[in-house]
C-alpha positions, -999 to 999 in steps of 0.1 A, spaced: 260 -732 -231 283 -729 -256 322 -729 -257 344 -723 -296 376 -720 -303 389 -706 -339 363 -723 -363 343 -737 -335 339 -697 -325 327 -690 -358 296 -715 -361 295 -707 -325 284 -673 -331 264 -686 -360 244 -708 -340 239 -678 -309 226 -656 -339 203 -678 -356 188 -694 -322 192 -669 -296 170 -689 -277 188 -721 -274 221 -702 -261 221 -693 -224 264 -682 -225 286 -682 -253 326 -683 -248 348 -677 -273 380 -685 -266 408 -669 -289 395 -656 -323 371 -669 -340 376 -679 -377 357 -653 -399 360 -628 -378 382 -609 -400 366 -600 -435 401 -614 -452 412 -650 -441 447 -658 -453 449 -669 -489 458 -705 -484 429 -710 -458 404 -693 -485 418 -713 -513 412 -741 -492 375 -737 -492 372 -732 -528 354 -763 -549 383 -783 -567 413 -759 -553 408 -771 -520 414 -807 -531 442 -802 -548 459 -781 -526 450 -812 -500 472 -834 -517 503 -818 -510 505 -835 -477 524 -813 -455 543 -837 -424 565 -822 -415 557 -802 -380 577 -771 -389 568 -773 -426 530 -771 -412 541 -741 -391 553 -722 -416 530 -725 -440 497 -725 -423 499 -710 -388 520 -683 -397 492 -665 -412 469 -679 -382 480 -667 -350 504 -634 -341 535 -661 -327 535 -693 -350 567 -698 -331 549 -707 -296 528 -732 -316 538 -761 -293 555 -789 -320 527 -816 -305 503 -798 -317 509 -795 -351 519 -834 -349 487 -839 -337 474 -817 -368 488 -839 -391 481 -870 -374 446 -856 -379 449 -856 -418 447 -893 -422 413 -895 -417 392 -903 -444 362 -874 -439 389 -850 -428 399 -830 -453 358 -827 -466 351 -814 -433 383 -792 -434 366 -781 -474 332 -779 -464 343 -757 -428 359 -732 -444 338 -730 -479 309 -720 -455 333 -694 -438 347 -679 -469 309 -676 -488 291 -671 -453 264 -696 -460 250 -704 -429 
């Protein structure tokens, strides 16, 4: 059984298509990443080799600043983004294999290479 949620929807769905036989339910809650042909520009540029490293170091940590310039393009009310969640977000940044994970995530999105 499987259960995703915005990226985890995406390889999700990846998975369920490329082992069909492994998957007895799939539940995607929310949309998936992907699932539009376009992601927002920032997300895309974050997946591109070198861009996505640079644009990395502008450190964003500020909760609202966060809000505005991500989620706004990720979900139809950035306003109802509860404020402890994008703390926790940015919290999340501090780890060291985060933002390769964050590169690597949507690099695969953006060129499809599953």
């Amino acid at each position: 059984n499987l259960v995703g949620n915005s990226m985890g929807g995406y390889f999700s769905m990846a998975f369920s298509c490329a082992h069909p036989e492994r998957v007895r339910n799939l539940v995607l809650v929310g949309a998936p990443a992907g699932l539009d042909k376009q992601l927002p520009l920032f997300i895309r540029l974050l997946g591109v080799p070198g861009m996505g490293s640079m644009l990395s170091r502008l450190e964003i940590t500020d909760p609202e600043r966060l809000r505005n310039r991500v989620f706004q393009d990720l979900v139809a009310h950035a306003e109802r983004v509860p404020v402890d969640l994008l703390e926790i977000g940015i919290a999340n940044s501090v780890f060291p294999a985060s933002q390769l994970c964050v590169h690597t995530m949507l690099r695969t999105v953006r060129t499809r290479e599953i």
